[in-house]
SERO-4910 file (N, C-alpha, C, O; in steps of 0.05 Angstrom, whole numbers):
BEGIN
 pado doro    nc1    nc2    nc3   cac1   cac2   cac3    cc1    cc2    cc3    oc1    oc2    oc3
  Unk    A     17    -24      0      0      0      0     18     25      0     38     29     14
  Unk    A      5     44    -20     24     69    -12     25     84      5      8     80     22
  Unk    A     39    102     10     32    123     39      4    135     33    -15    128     47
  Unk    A      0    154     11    -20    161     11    -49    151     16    -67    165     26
  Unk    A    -51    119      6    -77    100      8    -67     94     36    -88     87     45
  Unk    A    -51     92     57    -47     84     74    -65    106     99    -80     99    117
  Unk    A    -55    132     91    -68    148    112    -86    164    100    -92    183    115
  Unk    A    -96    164     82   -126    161     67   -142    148     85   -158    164     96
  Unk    A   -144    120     93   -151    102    110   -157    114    133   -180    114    143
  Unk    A   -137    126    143   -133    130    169   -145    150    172   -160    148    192
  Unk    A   -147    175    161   -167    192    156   -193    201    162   -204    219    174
  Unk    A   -202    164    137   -235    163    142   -238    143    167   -258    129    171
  Unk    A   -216    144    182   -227    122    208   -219    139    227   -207    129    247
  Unk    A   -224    168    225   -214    179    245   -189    186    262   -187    203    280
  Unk    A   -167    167    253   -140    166    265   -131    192    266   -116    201    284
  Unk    A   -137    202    252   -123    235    247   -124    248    275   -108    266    275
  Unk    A   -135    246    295   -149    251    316   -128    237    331   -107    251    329
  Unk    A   -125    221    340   -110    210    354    -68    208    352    -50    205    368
  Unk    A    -69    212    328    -53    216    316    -32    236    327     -8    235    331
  Unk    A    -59    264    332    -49    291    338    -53    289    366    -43    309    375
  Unk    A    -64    270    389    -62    275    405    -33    260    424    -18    267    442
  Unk    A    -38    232    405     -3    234    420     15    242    413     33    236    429
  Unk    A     26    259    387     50    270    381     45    297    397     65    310    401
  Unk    A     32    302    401     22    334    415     52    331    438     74    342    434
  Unk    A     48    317    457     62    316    479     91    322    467     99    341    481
  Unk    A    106    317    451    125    325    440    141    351    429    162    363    432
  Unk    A    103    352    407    101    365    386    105    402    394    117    420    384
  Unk    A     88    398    418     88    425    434    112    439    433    116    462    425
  Unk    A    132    420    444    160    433    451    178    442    421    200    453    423
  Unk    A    168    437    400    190    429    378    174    465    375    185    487    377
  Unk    A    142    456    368    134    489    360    147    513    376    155    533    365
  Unk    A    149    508    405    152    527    417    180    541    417    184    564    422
  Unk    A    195    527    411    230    531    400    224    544    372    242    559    367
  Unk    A    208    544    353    213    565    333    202    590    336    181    598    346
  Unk    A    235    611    317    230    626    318    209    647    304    212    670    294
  Unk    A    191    634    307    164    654    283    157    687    299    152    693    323
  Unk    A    158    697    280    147    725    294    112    730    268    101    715    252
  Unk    A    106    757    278     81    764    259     97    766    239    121    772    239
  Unk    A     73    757    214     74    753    191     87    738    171     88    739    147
  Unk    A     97    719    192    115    696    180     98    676    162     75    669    161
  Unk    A    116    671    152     98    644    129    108    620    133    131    615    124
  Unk    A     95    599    147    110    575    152     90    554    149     67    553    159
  Unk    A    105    533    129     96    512    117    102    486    141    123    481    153
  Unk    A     76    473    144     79    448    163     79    426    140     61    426    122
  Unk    A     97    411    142    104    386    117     93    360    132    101    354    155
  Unk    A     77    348    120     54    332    120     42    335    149     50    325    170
  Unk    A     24    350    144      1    365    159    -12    348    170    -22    357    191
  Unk    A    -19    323    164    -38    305    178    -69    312    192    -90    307    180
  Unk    A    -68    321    211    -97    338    225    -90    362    230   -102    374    248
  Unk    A    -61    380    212    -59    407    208    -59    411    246    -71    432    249
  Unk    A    -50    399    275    -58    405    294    -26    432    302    -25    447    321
  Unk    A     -3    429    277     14    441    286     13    475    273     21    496    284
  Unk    A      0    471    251    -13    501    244    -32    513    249    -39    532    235
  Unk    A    -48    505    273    -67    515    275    -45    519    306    -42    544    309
  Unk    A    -32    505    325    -22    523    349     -8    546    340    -17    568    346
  Unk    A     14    545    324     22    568    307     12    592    306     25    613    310
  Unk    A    -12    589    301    -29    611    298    -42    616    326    -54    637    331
  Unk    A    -39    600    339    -48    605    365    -25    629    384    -28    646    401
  Unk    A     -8    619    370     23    637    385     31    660    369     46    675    381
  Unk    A     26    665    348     42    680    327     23    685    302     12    667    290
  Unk    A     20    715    296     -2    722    277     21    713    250     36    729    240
  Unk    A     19    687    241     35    676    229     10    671    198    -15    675    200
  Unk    A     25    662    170      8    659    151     17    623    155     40    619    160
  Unk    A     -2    598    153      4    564    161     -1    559    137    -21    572    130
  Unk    A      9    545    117      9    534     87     20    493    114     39    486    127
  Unk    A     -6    482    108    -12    454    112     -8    438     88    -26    439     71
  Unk    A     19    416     81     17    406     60     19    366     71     32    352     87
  Unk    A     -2    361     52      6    323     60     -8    315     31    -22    327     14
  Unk    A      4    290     32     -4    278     10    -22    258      9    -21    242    -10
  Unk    A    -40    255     27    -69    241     38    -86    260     21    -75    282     23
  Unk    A   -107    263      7   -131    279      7   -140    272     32   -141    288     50
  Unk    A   -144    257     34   -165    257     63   -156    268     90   -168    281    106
  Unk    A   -130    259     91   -121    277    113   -131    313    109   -142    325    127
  Unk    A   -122    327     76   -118    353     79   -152    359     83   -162    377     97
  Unk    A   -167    339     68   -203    352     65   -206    352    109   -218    370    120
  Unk    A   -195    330    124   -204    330    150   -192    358    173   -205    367    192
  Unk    A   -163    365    163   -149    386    175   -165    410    160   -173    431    171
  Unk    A   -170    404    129   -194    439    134   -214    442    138   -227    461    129
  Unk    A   -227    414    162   -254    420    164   -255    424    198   -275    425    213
  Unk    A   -224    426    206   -223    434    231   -227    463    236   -244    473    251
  Unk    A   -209    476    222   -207    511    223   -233    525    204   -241    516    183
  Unk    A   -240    543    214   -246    568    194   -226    594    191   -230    613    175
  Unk    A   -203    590    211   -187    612    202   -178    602    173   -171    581    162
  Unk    A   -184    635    166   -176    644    138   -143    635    125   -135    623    105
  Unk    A   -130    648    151   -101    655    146    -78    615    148    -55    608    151
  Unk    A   -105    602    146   -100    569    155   -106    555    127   -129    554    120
  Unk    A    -83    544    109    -96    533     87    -73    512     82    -49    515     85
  Unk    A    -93    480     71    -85    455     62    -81    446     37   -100    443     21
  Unk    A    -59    441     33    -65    435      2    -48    406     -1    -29    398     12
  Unk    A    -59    395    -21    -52    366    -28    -17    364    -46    -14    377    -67
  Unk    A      0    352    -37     23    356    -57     36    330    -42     26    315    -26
  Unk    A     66    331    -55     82    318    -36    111    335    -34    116    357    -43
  Unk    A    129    315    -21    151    332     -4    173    345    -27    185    366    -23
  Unk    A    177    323    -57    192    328    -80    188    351    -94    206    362   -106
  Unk    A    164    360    -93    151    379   -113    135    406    -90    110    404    -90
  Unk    A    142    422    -79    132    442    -62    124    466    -75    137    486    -79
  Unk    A     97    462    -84     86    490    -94     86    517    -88     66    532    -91
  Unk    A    114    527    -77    123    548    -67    151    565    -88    171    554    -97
  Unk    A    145    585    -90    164    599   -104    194    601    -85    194    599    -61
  Unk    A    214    607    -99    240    608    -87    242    632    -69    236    655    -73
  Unk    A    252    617    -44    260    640    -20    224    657     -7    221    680      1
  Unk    A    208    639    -10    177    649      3    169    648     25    152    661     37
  Unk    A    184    633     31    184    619     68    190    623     83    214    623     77
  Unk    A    190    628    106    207    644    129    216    611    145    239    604    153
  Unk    A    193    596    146    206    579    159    181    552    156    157    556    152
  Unk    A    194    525    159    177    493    151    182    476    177    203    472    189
  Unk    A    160    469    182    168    438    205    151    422    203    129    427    194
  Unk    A    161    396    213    149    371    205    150    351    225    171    342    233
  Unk    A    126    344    232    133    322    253    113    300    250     88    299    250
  Unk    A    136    280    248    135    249    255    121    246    227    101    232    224
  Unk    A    135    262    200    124    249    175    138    254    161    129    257    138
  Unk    A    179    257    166    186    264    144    204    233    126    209    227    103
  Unk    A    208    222    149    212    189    144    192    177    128    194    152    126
  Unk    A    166    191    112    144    176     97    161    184     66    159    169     46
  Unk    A    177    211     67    176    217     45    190    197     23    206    181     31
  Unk    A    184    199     -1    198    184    -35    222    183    -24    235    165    -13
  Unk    A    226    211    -32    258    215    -33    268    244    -19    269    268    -25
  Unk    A    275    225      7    288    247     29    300    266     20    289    288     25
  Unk    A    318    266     10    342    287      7    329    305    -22    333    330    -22
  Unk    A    315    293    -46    296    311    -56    281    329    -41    281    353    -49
  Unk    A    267    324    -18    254    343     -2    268    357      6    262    380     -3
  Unk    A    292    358     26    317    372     30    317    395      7    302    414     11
  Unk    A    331    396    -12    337    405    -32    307    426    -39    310    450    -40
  Unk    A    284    413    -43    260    433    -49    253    451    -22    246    474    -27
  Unk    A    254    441      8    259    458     27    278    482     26    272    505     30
  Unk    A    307    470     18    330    500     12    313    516     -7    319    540     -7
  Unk    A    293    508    -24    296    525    -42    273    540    -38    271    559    -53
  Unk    A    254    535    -20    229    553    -12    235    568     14    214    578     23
  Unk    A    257    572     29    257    580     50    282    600     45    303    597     34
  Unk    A    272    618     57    294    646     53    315    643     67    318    624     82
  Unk    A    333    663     62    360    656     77    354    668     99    339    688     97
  Unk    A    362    660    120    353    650    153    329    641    156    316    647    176
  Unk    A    322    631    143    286    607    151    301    587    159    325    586    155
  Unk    A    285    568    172    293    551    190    269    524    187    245    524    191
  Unk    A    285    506    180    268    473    184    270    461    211    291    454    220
  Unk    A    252    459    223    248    438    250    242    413    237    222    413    223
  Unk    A    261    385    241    244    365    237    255    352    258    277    351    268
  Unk    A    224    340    260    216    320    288    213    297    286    189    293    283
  Unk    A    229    272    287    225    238    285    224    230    303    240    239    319
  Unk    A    212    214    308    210    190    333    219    167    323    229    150    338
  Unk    A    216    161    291    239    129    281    259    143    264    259    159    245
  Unk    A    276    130    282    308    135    279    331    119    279    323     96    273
  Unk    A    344    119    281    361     87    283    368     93    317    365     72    329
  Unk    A    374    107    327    383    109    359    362     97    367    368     77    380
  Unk    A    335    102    365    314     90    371    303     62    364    287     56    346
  Unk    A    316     45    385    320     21    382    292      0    373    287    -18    357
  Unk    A    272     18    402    240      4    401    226     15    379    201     15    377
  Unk    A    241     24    362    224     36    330    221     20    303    207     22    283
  Unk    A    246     -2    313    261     -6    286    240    -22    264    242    -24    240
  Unk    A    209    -37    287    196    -53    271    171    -39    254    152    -51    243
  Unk    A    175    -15    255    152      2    247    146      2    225    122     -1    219
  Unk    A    167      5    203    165     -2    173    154    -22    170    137    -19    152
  Unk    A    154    -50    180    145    -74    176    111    -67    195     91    -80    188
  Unk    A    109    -56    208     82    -59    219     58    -37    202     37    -40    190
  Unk    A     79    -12    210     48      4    185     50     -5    157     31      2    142
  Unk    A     72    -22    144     59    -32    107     75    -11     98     81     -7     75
  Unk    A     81      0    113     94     29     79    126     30     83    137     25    104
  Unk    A    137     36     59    160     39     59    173     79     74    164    101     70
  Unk    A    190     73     87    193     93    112    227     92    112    236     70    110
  Unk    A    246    114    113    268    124    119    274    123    144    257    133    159
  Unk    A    301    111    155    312    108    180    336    113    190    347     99    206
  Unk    A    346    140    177    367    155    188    372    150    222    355    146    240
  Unk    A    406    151    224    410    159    254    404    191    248    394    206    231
  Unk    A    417    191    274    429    220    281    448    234    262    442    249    244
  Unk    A    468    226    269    496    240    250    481    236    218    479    258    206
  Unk    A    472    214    204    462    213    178    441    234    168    438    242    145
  Unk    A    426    242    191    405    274    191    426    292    183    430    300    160
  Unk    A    436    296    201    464    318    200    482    325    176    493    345    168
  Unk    A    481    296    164    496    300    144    483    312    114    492    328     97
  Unk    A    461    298    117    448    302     92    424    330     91    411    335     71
  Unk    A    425    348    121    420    370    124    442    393    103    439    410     86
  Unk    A    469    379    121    490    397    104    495    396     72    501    412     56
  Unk    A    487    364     71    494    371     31    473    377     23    475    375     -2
  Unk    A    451    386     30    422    395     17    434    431     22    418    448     13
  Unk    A    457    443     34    461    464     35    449    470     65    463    490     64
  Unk    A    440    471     85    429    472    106    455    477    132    471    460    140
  Unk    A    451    501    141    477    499    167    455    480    198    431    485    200
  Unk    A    468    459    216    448    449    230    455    470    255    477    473    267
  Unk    A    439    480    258    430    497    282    443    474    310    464    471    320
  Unk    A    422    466    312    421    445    331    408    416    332    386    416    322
  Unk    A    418    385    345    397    372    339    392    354    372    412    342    381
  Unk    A    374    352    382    369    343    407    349    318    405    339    313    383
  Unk    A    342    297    434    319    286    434    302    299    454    312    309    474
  Unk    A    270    301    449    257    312    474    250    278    473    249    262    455
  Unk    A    242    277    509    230    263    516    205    264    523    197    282    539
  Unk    A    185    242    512    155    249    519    149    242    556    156    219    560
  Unk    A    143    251    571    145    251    589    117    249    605    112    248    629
  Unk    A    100    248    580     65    252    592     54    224    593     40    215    612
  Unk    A     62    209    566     48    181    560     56    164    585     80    160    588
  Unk    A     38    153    603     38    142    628     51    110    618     44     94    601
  Unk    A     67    110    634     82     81    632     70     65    657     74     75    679
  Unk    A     54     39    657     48     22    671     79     12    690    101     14    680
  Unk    A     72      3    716     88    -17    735     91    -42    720     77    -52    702
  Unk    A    114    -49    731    122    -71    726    107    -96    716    106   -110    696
  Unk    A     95    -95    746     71   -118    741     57   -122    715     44   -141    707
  Unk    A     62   -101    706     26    -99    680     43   -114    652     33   -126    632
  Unk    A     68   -110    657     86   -121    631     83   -152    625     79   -168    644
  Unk    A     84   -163    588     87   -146    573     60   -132    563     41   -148    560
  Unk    A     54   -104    557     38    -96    546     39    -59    529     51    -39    535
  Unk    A     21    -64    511     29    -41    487     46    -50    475     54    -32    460
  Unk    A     56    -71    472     75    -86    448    102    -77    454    119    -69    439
  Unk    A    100    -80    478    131    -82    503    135    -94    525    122    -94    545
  Unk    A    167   -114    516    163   -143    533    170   -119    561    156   -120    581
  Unk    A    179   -110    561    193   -100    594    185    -67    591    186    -52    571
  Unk    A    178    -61    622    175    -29    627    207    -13    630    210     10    638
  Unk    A    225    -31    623    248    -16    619    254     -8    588    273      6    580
  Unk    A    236    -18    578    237    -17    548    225      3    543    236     23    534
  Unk    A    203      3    548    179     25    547    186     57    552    180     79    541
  Unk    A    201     47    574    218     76    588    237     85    568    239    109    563
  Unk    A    256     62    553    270     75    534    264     91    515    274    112    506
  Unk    A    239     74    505    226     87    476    219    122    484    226    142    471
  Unk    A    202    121    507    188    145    512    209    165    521    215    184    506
  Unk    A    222    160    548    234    181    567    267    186    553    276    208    556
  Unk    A    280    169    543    302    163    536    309    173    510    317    196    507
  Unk    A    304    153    487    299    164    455    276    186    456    285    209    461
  Unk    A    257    184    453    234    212    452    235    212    419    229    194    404
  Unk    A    245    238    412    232    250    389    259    258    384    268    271    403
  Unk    A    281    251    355    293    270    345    288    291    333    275    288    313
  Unk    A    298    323    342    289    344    334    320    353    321    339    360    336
  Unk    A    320    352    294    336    367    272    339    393    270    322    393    253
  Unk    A    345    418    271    338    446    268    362    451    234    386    444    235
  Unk    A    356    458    219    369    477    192    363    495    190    340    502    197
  Unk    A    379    508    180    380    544    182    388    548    154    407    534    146
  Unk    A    375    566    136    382    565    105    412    598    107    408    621    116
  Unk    A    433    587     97    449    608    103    442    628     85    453    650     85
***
């Protein structure tokens, strides 16, 4: 199945919803580290339930360009908002319907490992984002992230699994200086006692602890020089 028919699916079964409520715990912290001021233009790359452009706008009289390559995802994220200044459009990560240097700044979380071709996206990011715009990207499968590694094989779709240093690198040959790159840890999702193990599709609560408190979320920062 492709990505697209994959979260199409997910879409019309409501996942979109849930989706945004557990990356939220994360997600919060990655928004709140960018630097957006008024009137900024910043593109969220695969938008999913659009839940990161619409806080955006909650913080910052910002312009949110929502892009994923689900229709159904983008038709469900614009039937959340009526803000005006909030708009979805269907594309993917290779091809960014944005003119050169438009962008002040793009972030993406927990969808940029869906894309074709990573480092194509890279490359169409340098080229919509002005010099000092800034990419946040946010992964939770990573290669440091040991309890991730079966994910590809569980959602059906083919998915990218950079480490760390391999982000880094291929930030810099896309032209990108790396600001900074950290893990947050989710720290909300309640981890059961011992006793309750194995469960959530984790033999041990020391495992569980890794995935969540330990690995967390790789957050990438690029800065367009």
């Amino acid at each position: 199945m492709s990505v697209r028919e994959e979260f199409d699916a997910w879409a019309a079964e409501g996942r979109d919803r849930g989706m945004e409520e557990r990356h939220w715990h994360t997600a919060k912290h990655v928004l709140a580290r960018m630097p957006v001021e008024a009137g900024d233009r910043v593109l969220d790359l695969g938008c999913g339930s659009g839940y990161a452009g619409r806080a955006l706008r909650e913080t910052a009289d910002v312009r949110s360009y929502g892009l994923d390559g689900a229709p159904e995802m983008v038709r469900n994220a614009a039937s959340y908002t009526d803000d005006p200044v909030v708009g979805f459009l269907v594309g993917d990560f290779e091809h960014l319907p944005f003119a050169d240097d438009s962008l002040d700044h793009a972030v993406t979380m927990e969808a940029f490992y869906y894309a074709n071709d990573p480092r194509a996206a890279l490359d169409e990011l340098r080229r919509v984002l002005r010099p000092g715009g800034t990419f946040y990207c946010a992964v939770n499968y990573f290669e440091e992230s040991v309890h991730t590694a079966d994910w590809e094989e569980n959602v059906g779709v083919a998915m990218t699994r950079w480490g760390m240093a391999e982000y880094r690198d291929v930030f810099r040959e896309a032209g990108f200086h790396v600001a900074s790159q950290d893990t947050i840890p989710d720290r909300e999702i309640e981890i059961p006692p011992d006793e309750e193990f194995p469960t959530d599709g984790f033999d041990t609560r020391t495992a569980m602890v890794e995935r969540y408190r330990t690995h967390g979320t790789l957050l990438t920062v690029g800065v367009v020089p």
